[in-house]
N, C-alpha and C positions, 0 to 999 in steps of 0.2 A: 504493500500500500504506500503510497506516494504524498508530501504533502498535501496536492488538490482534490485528496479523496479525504481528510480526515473532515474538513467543514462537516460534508452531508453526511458522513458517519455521526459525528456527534447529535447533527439534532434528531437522531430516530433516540438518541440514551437520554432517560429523564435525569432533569436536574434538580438537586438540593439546594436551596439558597442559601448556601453558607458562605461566610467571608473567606477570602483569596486564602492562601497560605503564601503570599510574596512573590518572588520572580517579578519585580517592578522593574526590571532594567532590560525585561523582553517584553514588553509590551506597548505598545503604540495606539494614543486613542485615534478613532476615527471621526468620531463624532460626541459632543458634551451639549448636554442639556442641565438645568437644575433638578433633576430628579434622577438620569442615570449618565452612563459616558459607555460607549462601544468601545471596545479595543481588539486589537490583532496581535497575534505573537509574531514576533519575529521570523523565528525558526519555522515552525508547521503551518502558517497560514490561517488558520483557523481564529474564530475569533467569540468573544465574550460581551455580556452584556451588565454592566455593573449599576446596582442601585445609589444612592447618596450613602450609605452606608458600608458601602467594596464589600457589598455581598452578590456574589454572583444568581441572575438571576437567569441567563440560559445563555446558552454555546451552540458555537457552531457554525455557519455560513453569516455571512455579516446582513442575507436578506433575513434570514432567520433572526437571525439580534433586530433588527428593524422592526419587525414582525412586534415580536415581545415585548420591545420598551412602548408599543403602543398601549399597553394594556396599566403604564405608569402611569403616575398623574403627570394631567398635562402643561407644559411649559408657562411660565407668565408672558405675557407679551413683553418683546425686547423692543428696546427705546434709547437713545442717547449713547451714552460711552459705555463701551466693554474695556475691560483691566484684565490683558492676558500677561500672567505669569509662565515663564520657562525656566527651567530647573538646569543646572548645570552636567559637565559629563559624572560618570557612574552612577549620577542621581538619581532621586524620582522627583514629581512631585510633592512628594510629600515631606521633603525639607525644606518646602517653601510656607508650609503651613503656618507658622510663628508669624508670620512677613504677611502672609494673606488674614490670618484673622484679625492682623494691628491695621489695614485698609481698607475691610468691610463694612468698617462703618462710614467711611464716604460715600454711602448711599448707591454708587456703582455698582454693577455686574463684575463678579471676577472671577475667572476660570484659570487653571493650572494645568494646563493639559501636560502626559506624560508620555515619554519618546525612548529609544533605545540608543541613547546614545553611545553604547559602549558596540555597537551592531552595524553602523550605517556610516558613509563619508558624509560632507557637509553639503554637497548636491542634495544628495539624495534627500536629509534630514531637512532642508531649506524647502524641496519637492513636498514633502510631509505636510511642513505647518502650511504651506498656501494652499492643499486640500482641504487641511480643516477649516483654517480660514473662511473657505469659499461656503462650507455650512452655515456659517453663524447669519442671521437676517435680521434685519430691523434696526440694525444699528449704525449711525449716524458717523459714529467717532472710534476707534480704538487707540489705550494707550498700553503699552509694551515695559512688561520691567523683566530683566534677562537677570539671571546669573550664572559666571562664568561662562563657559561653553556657549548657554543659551541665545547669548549677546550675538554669536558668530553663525548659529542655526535663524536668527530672525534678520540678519542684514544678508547670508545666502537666499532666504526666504523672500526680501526685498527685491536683491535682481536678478529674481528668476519671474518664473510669469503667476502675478500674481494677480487674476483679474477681478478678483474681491475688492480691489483698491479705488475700482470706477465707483463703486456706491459706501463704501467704507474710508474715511480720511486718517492717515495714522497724525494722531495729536500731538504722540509725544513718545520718546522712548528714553528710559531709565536702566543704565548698565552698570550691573553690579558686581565687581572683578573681572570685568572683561579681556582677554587674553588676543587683544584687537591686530595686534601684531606679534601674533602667535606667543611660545614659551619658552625662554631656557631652561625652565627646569622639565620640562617635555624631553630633552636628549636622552635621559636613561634609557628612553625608549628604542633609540636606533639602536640597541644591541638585543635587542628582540627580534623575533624573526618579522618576518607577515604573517597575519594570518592565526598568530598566536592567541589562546585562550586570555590573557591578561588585558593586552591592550587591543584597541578597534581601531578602523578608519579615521575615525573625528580626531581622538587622542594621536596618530601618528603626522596629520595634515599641521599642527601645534609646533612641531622641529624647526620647519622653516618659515621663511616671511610669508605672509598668508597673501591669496591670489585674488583678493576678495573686493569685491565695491564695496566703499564704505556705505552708511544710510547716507541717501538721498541729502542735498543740502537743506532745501526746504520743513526738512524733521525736527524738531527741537531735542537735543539728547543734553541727557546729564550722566556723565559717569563715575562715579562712587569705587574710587580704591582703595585699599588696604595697606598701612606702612608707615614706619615709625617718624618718617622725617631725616631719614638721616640714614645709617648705614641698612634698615631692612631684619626682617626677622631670620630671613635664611643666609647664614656666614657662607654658602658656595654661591650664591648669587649677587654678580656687581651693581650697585646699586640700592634705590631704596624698593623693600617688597612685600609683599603678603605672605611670605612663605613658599607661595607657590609660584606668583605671579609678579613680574617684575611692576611698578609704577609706570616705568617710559612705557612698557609693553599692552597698560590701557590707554593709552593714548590713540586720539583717530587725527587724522592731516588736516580732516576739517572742522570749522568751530563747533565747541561743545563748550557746557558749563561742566565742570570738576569741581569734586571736592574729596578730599581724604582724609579716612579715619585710621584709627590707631589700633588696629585690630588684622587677627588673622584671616585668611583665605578663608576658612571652614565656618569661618565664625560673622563674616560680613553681613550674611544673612537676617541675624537674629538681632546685630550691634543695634541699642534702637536707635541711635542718629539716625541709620540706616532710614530706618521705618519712618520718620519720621523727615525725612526728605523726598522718600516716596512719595508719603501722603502729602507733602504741598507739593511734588509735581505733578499728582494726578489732580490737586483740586485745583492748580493751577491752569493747567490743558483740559480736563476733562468737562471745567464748567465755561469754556469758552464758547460764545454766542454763536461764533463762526467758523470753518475750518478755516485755514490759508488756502485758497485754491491752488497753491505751487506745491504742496505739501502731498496732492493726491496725483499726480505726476505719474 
């Protein structure tokens, strides 16, 4: 039996709605609503139907997950600004959680969709988010808050074809350790083979300068790094750093607002400066009257 047969295998086997047992880092949503999120595995193809609670409520072909989440309750009407969160590499979304509950109360919609970063190059993961993208309807504006990795799956996801953009304005994007022009401390990795169970695509594209268009100039970005001021938390990297991520190395060629805290890579997330820069740039973009019409370009 072949990946393409297990989809229509699974939906003849009845399911139990129990919560996931993990494997967050193979799974890819397709589609998120506020009541459930579809997802695909990486590896076998087949695909899942999750409630607000990551209890699984049926498997299997992704018309079959469609099928099922109809019998959820149904969506609120979408209106105004969506707040999509991306999760950095080996992540999930669900390190984002601290950072999305301190945002929820600016009255926005926010979703956190989860990807396999540790599975996919930066095309392909860029290909990704402009699918889901192109599901979400009704909404006027969206504003972007990346961490790490995520930073470089949503400006891949920029220019590539992303035709969600003709009715959708991105307002604003917030990058949180962004690895803009790749990593030194990424090198460990060239002595690993291809192909290797440890490292992926995304993690190996980090070695060198990255091939990438930056966002669009018309976007408003602010980037949020990590580092002491001064010589950097990690003594093998030149410069000042996160540990993992060098300062120069979030830096983009075109203007952005910066600012830097005093905290680790792992830990940017939850810093509440953090959170709390967030929240004035999404109340700052998101209650904007008007889009820039050069911004939807």
């Amino acid at each position: 039996m072949n990946a393409a047969d297990l989809g229509p295998l699974l939906t003849r086997v009845p399911n139990l709605p129990l919560p996931t047992l993990g494997g967050r880092h193979f799974w890819a949503d397709l589609a998120i609503a506020p009541s459930h999120r579809i997802q695909r595995h990486v590896w076998t193809g087949h695909c899942r139907l999750l409630d607000g609670g990551d209890r699984r409520r049926a498997f299997g072909t992704y018309a079959h997950c469609r099928t099922a989440a109809k019998r959820l309750p149904p969506a609120p009407t979408a209106a105004g600004t969506l707040v999509v969160m991306l999760h950095g590499l080996y992540r999930s979304r669900h390190c984002l959680r601290p950072l999305e509950r301190r945002i929820q109360g600016s009255g926005l919609d926010v979703v956190a969709p989860n990807y396999p970063s540790g599975h996919a190059d930066l095309a392909a993961l860029g290909a990704w988010l402009n699918d889901l993208m192109a599901g979400f309807r009704g909404y006027r504006q969206v504003v972007f808050v990346t961490y790490s990795l995520g930073g470089l799956v949503l400006r891949s996801a920029l220019a590539g074809d992303c035709g969600w953009r003709h009715r959708m304005t991105v307002a604003g994007i917030v990058q949180i350790g962004p690895p803009n022009r790749g990593a030194r401390a990424a090198e460990i990795i060239r002595a690993l083979p291809p192909g290797n169970r440890v490292t992926g695509p995304a993690a190996r594209m980090l070695c060198d300068p990255l091939d990438l268009p930056e966002p669009p100039s018309g976007i408003p970005v602010l980037v949020i790094a990590g580092g002491t001021g001064r010589h950097g938390f990690n003594p093998w990297l030149d410069g000042d750093d996160d540990g993992v991520v060098r300062v120069a190395e979030t830096r983009l060629d075109r203007p952005h607002d910066f600012r830097r805290l005093p905290t680790l890579h792992g830990l940017l997330v939850r810093h509440p400066e953090t959170a709390r820069l967030v929240r004035a740039a999404i109340d700052r973009w998101g209650s904007a009257e008007q889009a820039d019409p050069d911004r939807s370009g």
